[in-house]
N, C-alpha and C positions, 0 to 999 in steps of 0.2 A: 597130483597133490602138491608139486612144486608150486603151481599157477594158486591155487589157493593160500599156502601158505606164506606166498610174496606178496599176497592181497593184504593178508593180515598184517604183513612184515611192516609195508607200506603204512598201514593204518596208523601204524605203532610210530611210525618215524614223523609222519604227520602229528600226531596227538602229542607226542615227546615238544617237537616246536612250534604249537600252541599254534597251526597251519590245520585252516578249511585241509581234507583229503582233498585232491587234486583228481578230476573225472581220470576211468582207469586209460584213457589215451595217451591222459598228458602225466600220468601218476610216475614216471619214470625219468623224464624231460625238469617237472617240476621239484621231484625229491631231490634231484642235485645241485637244487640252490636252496636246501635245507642249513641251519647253522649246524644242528648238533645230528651227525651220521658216524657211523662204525669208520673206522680205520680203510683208506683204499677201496671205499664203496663203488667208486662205477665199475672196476676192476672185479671183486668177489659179485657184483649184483649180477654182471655179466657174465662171471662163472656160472651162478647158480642156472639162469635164464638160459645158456647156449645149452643143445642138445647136439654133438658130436654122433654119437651112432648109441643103437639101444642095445645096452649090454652092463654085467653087475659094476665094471671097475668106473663107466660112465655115471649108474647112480652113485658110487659111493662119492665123485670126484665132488656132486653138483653138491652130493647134500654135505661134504665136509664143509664148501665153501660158504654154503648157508648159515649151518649150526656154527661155525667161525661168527659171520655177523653175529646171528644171534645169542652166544656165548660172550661178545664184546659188550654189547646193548641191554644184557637181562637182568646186570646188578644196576645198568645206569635207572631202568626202569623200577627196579624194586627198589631203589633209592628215593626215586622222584615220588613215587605212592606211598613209600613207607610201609611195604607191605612183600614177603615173600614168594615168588611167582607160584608156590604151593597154594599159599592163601589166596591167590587174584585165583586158583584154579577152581578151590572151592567155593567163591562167588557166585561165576560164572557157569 
């Protein structure tokens, strides 16, 4: 579920700077010459991404580091829409 939801994560950081998505090879290469990203993104992106060993205190570590970004990123995005990430949920 990580792999999926740094797909989407990605999506969002592209769409946010008005950037073609970048094919998923170079989607990681090209997101870090994005203008506007979370705080310390190669740093947390690399948290989330590394898999250290399979065990609970590993998932908690990866997905703290994620919901970090996306806890920084989700008012920048309800901002730019003008619209509550409740409401983008009912949309969608």
């Amino acid at each position: 579920m990580f792999d999926q939801g740094l797909n989407y994560f990605f999506d969002m950081l592209f769409g946010l700077n008005n950037q073609l998505v970048a094919d998923m090879k170079w989607r990681y290469y090209c997101a870090k010459q994005l203008e506007r990203l979370p705080h310390n993104f190669q740093e947390r992106i690399k948290d989330t991404m590394i898999l250290h060993s399979v065990s609970m205190e590993e998932l908690e570590r990866r997905k703290k580091a994620f919901m970090d970004m996306w806890g920084e990123m989700k008012p920048i995005i309800e901002k730019e829409v003008k619209m509550s990430f409740e409401e983008m949920l009912q949309i969608v």
